[in-house]
C-alpha positions in Angstrom: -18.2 -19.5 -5.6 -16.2 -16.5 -4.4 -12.7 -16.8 -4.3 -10.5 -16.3 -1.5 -9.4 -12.7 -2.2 -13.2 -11.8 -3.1 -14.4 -12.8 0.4 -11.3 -10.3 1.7 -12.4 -8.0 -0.4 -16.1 -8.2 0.9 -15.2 -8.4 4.5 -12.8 -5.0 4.2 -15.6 -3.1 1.5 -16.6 -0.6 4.9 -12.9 0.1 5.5 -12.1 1.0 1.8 -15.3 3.0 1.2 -14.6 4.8 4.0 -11.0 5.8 2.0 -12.6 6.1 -0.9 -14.7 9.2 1.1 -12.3 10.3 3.4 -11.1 13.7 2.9 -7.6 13.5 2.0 -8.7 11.5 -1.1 -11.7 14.0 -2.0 -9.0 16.6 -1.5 -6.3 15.2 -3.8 -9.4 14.7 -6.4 -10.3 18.5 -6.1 -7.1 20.6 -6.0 -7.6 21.7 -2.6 -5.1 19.4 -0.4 -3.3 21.6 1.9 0.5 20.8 -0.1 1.8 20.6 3.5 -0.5 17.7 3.7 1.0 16.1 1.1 4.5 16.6 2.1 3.6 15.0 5.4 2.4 12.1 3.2 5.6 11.5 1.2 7.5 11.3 3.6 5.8 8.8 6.0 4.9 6.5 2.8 8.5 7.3 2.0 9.4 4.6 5.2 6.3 2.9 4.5 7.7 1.7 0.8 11.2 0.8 1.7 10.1 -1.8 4.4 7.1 -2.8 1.9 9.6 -3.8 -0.7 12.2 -5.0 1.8 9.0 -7.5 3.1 8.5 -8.5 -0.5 12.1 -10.0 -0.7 11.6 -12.1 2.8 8.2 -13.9 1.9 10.0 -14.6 -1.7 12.8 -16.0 0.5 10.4 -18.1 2.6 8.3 -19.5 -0.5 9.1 -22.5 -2.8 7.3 -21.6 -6.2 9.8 -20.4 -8.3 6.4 -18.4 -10.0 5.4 -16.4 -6.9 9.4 -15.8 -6.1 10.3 -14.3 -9.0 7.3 -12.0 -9.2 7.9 -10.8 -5.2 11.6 -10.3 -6.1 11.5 -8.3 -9.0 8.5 -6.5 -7.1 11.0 -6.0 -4.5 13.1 -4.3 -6.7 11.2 -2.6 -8.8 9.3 -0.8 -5.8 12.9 0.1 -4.9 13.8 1.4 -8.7 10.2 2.6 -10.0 9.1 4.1 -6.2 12.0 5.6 -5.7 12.4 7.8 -9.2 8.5 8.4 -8.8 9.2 9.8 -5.4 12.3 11.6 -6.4 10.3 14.1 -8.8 7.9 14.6 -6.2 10.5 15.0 -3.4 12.1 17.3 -5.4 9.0 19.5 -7.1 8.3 19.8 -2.9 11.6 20.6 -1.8 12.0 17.6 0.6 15.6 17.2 1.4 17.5 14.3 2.5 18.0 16.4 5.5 14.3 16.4 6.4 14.0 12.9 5.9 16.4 11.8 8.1 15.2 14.4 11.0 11.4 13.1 9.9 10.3 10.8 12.8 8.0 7.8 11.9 4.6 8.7 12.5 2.4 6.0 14.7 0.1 5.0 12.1 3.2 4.0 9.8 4.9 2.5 12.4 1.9 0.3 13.5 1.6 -0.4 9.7 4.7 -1.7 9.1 4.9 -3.7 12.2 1.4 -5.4 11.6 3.4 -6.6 8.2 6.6 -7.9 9.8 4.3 -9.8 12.2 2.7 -11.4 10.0 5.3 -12.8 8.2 7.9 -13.5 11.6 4.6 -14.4 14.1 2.3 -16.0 11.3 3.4 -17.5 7.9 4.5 -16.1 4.1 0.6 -16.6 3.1 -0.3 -13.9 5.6 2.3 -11.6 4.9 1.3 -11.7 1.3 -2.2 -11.0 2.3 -1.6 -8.4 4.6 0.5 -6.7 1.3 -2.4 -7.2 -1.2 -4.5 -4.5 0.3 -1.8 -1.6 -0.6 -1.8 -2.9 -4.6 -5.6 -3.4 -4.4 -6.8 -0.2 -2.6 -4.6 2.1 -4.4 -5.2 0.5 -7.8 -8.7 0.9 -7.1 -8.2 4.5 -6.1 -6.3 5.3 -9.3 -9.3 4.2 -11.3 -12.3 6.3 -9.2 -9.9 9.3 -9.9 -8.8 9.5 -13.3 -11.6 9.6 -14.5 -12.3 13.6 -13.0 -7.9 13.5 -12.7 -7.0 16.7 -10.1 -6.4 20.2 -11.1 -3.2 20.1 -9.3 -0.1 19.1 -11.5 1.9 16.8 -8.9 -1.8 15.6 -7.7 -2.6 14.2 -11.3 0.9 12.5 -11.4 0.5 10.6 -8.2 -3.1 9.3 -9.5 -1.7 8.3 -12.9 0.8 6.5 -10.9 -2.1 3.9 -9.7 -4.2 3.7 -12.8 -1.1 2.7 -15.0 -1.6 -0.3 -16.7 1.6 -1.6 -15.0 0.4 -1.2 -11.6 -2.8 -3.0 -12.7 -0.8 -5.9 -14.2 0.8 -5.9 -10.2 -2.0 -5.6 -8.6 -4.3 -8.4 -10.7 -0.6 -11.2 -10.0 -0.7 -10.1 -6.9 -4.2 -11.0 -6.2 -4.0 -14.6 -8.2 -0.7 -15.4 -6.1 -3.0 -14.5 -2.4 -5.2 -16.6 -4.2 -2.9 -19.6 -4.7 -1.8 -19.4 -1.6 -4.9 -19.6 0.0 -5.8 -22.6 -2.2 -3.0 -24.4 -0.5 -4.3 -23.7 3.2 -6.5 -25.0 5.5 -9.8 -23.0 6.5 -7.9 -22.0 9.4 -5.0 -20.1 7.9 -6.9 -18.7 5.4 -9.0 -16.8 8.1 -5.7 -15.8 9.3 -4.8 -14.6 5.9 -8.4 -12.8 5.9 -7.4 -10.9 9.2 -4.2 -9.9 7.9 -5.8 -8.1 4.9 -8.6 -6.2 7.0 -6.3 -4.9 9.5 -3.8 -4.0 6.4 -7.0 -2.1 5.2 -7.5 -0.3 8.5 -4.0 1.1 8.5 -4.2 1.9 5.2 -7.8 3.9 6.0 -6.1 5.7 9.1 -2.7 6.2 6.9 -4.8 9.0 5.1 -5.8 10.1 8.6 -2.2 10.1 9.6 -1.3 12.2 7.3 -4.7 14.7 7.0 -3.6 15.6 11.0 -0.5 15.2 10.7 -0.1 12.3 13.4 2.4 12.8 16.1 3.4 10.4 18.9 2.7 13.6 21.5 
């Protein structure tokens, strides 16, 4: 019988396929991703990844299992350390100044993204929250490993990729899947619909976060 995660993954296999082809990814794979593109990118994932890891600490504080607690908060911080030193060199390879950070706005898709998260933790429950995180381990773990195997011509390109086929982020991405799991072994049929839900809308904004970024999405 399929587990929890496997029917999430089922019910969300148009969304991802339709990452998997879009052409921001086939770009990034061939070389040819306009780098303003990719600027755009950094710095929207750049707010996306502080409020992901910042959401890691408050469903570890709303938990009990001293397993699943110590896993979100050392995810917590190590998205802050490991992220941030990853970004850093690419931020800095680009030229993206603090300056232009802070005069960046928040693009919709981002802001939608992020908000979807917070509600389901604050609107919903810790299981949801988790499963509405999984698909941004998941997705991009699966990513990594379509890519390496042709890698980009593109120096910075290449580095980004290797970031989601490391065997740490694997490690992540398979506890992070067993702790969805658990928790959706200790709900009723109707939460863990709820939890489903929560991981195919995660999946849609993480489709149109590509899209956000290959139009460069404005609020006008």
């Amino acid at each position: 019988m399929a587990s929890l995660t496997q029917k999430m993954h089922q019910q969300a296999a148009e969304l991802w396929q339709e990452s998997f082809d879009h052409p921001f990814i086939k770009e990034l794979a061939a070389g040819s991703l306009p780098t303003a593109t990719f600027r755009y990118y950094l710095k929207q994932d750049r707010y996306y990844l502080a409020n992901f890891g910042d959401l890691h600490k408050q469903i570890a504080d709303n938990l009990s299992n001293p397993d699943i607690k110590q896993f979100l908060y050392e995810g917590a911080q190590g998205l802050h350390d490991d992220e941030a030193n990853i970004r850093k060199e690419f931020f800095d390879e680009l030229a993206i100044t603090p300056a232009e950070i802070a005069q960046t706005p928040i693009a919709p898709n981002a802001y939608n993204y992020v908000a979807h998260m917070y509600h389901e933790l604050n609107e919903g429950s810790p299981a949801r929250a988790a499963a509405a995180l999984l698909p941004c381990y998941w997705l991009y773990n699966e990513i990594g490993k379509k890519l390496i195997k042709k890698g980009s011509p593109v120096k910075i390109y290449q580095q980004f990729i290797n970031t989601y086929d490391s065997d740490g982020f694997t490690d992540a991405t398979s506890q992070m899947i067993q702790i969805v799991d658990q928790l959706g072994s200790e709900a009723d049929q109707s939460e863990q619909a709820k939890m489903t839900t929560a991981f195919v809308r995660s999946s849609y904004y993480e489709l149109h976060f590509w899209a956000m970024a290959y139009k460069h999405q404005q609020w006008a």
